[in-house]
N, C-alpha and C positions, 0 to 999 in steps of 0.2 A: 504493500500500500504506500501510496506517497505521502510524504511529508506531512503537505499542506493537499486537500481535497478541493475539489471543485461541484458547486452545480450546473449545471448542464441542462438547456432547456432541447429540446429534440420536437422540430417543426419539418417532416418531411410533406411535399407534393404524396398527394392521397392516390398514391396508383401503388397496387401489391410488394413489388417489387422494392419501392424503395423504401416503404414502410416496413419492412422487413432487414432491407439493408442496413437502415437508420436502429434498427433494436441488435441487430450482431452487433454494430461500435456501442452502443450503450452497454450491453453486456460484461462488454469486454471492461468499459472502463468502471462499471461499476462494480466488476471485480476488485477495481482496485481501489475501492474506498468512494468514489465520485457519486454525488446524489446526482440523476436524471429523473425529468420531468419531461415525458414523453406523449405530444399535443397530438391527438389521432379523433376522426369519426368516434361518436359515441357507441352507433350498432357494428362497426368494425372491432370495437375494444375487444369483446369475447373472442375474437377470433385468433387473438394476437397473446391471450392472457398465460397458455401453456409454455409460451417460449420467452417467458419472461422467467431468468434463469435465478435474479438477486428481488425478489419482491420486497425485502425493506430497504430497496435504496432506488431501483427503479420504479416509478408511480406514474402510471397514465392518466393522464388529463383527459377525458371524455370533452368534446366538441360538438354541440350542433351546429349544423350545416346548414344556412340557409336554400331554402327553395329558388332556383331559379326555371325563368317559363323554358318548356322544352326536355326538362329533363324530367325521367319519372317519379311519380312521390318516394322521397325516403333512398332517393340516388347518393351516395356519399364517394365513392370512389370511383375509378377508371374501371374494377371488374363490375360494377352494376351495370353498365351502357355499353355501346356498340362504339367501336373508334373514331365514329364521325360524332359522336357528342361528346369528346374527350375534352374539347374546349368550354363546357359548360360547365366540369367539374370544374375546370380549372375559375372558371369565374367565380363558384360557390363559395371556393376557396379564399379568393382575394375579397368575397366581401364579410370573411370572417376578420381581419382587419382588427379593426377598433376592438375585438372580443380576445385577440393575442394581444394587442398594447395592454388592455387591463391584466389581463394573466401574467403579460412578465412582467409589470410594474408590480403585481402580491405576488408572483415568485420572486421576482429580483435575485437570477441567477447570475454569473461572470458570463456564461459564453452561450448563444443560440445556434446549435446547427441547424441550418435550410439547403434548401436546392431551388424549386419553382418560383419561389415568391419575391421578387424582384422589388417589392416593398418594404420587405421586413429590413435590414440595413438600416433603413432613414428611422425606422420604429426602434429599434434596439440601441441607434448612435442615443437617439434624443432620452433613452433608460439608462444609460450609460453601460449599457450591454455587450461588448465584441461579437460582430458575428462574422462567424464561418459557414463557406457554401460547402458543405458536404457534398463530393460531387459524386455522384453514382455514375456516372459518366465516364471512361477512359481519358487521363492525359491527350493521349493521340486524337483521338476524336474531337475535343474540345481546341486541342491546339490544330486541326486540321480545317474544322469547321469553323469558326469562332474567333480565330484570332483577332485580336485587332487590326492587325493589317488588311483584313478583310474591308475592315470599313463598314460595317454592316450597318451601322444608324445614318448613315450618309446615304448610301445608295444600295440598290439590291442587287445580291447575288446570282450569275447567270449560269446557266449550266455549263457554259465554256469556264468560266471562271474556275467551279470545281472540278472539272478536267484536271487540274493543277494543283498544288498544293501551294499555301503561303510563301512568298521569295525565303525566309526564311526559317521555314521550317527543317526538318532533323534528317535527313537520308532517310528513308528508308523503304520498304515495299509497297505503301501505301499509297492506291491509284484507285480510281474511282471508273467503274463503267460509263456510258454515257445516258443509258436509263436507269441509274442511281444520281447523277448528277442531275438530272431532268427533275426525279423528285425529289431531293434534298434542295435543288434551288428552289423548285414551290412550296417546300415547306419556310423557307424564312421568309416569305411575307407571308404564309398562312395566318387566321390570327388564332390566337392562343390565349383563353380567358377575354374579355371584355376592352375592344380596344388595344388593344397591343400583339403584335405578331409571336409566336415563339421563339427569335433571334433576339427580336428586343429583348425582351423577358431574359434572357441566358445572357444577354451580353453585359442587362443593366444589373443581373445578381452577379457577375464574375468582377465587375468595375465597380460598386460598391461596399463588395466587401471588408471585412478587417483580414482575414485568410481564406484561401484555397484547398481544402483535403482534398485530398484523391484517395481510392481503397486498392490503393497497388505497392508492388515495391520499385525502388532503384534499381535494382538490379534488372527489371523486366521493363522499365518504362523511363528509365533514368534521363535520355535526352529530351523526350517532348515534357516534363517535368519542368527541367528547366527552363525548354522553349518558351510552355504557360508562364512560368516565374517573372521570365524575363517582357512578354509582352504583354502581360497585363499590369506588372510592379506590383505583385503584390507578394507575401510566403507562400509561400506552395508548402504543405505539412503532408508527409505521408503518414498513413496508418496501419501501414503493411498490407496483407492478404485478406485481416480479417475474414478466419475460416470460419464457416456454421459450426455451432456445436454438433454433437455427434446427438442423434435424436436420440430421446429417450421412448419414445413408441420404436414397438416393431413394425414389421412390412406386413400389409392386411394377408389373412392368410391363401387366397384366392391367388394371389399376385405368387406371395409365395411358392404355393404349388405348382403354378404353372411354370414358373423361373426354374424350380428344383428339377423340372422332368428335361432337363435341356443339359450338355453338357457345358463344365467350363469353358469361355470366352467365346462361344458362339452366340450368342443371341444378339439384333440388333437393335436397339431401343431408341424408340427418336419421341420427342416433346418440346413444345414451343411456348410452353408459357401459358400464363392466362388469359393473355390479350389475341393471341394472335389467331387471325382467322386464315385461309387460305379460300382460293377462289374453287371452283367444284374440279374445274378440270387438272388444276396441281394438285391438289386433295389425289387422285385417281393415280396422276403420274408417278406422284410420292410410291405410295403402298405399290402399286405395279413394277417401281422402281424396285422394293423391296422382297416383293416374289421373285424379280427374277435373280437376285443375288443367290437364291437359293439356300440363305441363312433362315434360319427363327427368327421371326422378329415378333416385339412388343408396340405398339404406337400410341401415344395418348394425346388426343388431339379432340381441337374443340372442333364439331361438325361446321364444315366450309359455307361460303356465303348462301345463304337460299335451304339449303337443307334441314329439314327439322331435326334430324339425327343424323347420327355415322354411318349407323347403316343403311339407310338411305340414299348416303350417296357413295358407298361403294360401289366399283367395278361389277357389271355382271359377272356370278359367277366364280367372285373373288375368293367368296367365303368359302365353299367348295373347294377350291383347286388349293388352298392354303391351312384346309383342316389338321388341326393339330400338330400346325408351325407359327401358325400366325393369328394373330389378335390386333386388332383394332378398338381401342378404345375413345368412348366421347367422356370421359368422368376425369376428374382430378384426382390425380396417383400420388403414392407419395418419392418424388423424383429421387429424390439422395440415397434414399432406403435401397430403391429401385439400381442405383447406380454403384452401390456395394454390393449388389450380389456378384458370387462368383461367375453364374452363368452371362453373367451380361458384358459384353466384348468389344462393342460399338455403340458410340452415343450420338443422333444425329440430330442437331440443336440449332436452334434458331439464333445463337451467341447473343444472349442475353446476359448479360452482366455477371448476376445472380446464377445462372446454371453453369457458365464458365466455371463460377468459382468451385463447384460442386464437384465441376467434371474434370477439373485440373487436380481435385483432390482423391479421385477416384484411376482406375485402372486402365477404362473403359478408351477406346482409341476417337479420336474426332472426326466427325464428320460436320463438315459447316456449311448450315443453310439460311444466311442474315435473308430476313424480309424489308429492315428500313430501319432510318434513321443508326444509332451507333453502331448497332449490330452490323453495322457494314465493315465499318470500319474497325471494330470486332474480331472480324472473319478477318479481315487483312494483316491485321497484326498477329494472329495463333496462326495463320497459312502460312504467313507472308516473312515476319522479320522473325515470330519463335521459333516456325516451321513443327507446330505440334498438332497437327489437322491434316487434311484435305479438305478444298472448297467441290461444294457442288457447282458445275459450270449450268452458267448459263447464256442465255443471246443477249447480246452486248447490246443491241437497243430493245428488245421489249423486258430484257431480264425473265421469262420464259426459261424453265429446266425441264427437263426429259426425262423418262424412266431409264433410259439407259445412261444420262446424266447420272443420277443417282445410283443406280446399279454399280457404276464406274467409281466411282467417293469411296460407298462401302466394300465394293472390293480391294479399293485400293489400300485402304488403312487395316483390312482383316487376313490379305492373304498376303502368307509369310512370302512368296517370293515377289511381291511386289518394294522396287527398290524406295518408290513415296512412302509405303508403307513402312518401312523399316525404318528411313528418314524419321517420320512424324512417332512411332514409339520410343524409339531412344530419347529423341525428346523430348514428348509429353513424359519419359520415367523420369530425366534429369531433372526436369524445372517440378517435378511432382516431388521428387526428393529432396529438393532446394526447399518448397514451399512447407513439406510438412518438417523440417528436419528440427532439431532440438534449440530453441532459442529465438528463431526469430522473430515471429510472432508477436512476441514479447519484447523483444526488442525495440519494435517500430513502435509498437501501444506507447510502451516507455519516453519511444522519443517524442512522440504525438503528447503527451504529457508536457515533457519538457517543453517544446515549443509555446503550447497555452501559456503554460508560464510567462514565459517571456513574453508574451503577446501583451501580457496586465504590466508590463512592465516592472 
């Protein structure tokens, strides 16, 4: 425990993922003496209450949510709505406002971590509060996307534009298709919340901050770290890896079962998260992709646009020709659990921040399938500069993948005489044995401590 302790107020953007992000760094720090005061949706609290590991030092704040028109009654986060009303959470959010100025003025912590909320800064200076943007975000992405050199409040970004990478940004593999660039330029004038696009919003919470965390290390991100450092002027604080705790439930025994009847490292397992939906006809590619590997596969995936269920929009005839190899599921699994078992050999992920982390701590080989926004640049950097993956190819203007696209990934990372293969396990073992090895973890927490400090001067 440290010396001197700190409060810790915890305001993440109400989407699954970071709200989860934001309770592993509480965790951690409230192992080590730190009170957190952790501001979430009220009917999301329960859901969040089991992986609350120090309950007399971490305490949620329960929020309501104002009603905004459009969204449905009693909507609180990004997993209640469909992605085209993702900007109404985000409004709901910014007009809770005045209801966090009162809560940190009667908590009156030292430090606020946020992400989304590009207000909070000017609220926390005037409580005399430090805040820090908690970035769930990659370094790379933020410094690829983002920088200031971009210019982003001045004028908008074109798809030529991210063809290219900042004049000065880091070497490295990261290159953008041209329909990834088509939609990442529409998304900075998208708007986001009420009146402000989501570049604004990202640019004005990196430019008024007091610090920068990132949930990575030096060793894996160390130049675009500094690149942020140095183009935005502000500390850039690493927190290291910040790994999930190891769960205390087991794997339902269903899932169980079925993993158990498969030998070791054969089974293929892919999942993409809460949000992500796919359209019917990649839905079809996917799974057809995955018959024809001729592996086991597991799939847990939300049913594609228009389909009431998965099975539903399964391939004719899928379910048959894949009887007692393959599974198809619409339900939410429990991914980590899923990603320790022995039998499971392949992970094919939508490179999602949060499942990266899961899946770099685990055995299972990469297969990368970003659908948008970082997860692109995600995929680029575990392909690209760690080289602990395979990307799934796709067509360079519509971004369109194939079954035998996919067929191609997982064979490539599962079969021993494939030389990508071999490539991407030596290294997903290296950096797995880097990440889990004795000390560092603790180390970063440590310094992440230390810094705060000095932040209060």
């Amino acid at each position: 425990m440290s010396e001197t302790t700190f409060h810790i107020a915890m305001f993440p953007w109400f989407a699954y993922g970071h709200l989860t992000s934001f309770l592993h760094i509480s965790n951690k720090l409230a192992e080590r003496g730190h009170k957190i005061s952790f501001l979430l949706p009220r009917k999301t609290q329960p859901k969040f209450e089991a992986f609350n590991l120090h309950p007399d030092l971490l305490t949620f704040v329960p929020l309501d949510i104002p009603h905004v028109d459009g969204l449905p009654p009693g909507a609180e986060t990004t997993a209640d709505v469909p992605f085209p009303l993702h900007s109404l959470i985000m409004t709901a959010m910014d007009l809770t406002e005045p209801v966090i100025e009162t809560l940190l003025y009667d908590l009156n912590p030292q430090f606020v971590f946020f992400d989304f909320t590009h207000w909070l800064p000017a609220v926390s200076r005037k409580l005399g509060i430090k805040s820090i943007h908690y970035c769930t975000i990659s370094p790379a992405t933020v410094g690829y996307l983002i920088s200031p050199e971009r210019k982003l409040l001045e004028k908008p970004l074109t798809e030529t534009d991210l063809l290219v990478p900042p004049t000065a940004f880091p070497p490295s593999s990261i290159k953008l298709r041209v329909h990834e660039a088509r939609g990442l330029a529409a998304a900075t004038v998208k708007q986001y919340g009420s009146g402000i696009s989501f570049f604004e919003r990202q640019t004005m919470s990196f430019m008024e901050c007091d610090a920068i965390s990132f949930k990575t290390c030096r060793e894996m991100e160390g130049p675009y770290c500094d690149y942020v450092e140095s183009q935005f002027g502000k500390p850039v604080i690493l927190a290291g890896p910040v790994l999930p705790e190891k769960p205390s439930m087991v794997l339902e025994e269903k899932w169980a079962t079925l993993l158990d009847s498969f030998k070791p490292g054969s089974v293929v397992f892919c999942a993409f998260g809460s949000e992500c939906i796919l359209e019917k006809n990649q839905f079809q590619e996917l799974v057809l992709g995955f018959e024809l590997t001729g592996y086991p596969f597991f799939v847990a995936l939300k049913p594609p646009v228009g389909a009431e269920s998965i099975e539903s929009a399964l391939p004719d005839g899928l379910q048959e020709r894949v009887k007692g190899r393959g599974v198809v599921y619409g339900g939410w699994v429990q991914q980590q659990l899923i990603l320790k078992h022995p039998s499971v050999g392949c992970f094919v992920t939508h490179c999602g921040s949060g499942s990266l982390s899961e899946a770099m701590m685990s055995e299972s080989q990469l297969v990368l399938l970003p659908h948008h926004g970082d997860q692109i640049i995600n995929a680029r950097l575990m392909g690209g500069d760690l080289k602990v993956g395979v990307e799934v190819e796709k067509g360079e203007e519509d971004g369109v993948f194939s079954r035998n696209g996919v067929c191609k990934a997982v064979k490539g990372v599962m079969d021993d005489d494939s030389e990508l293969g071999k490539e991407a396990r030596a290294n997903h073992a290296k950096w797995r044995e880097f990440l889990l090895g004795g000390g560092l973890e603790n180390s970063y927490i440590d310094g992440l401590v230390k810094n705060l400090h000095a932040l209060l001067g």
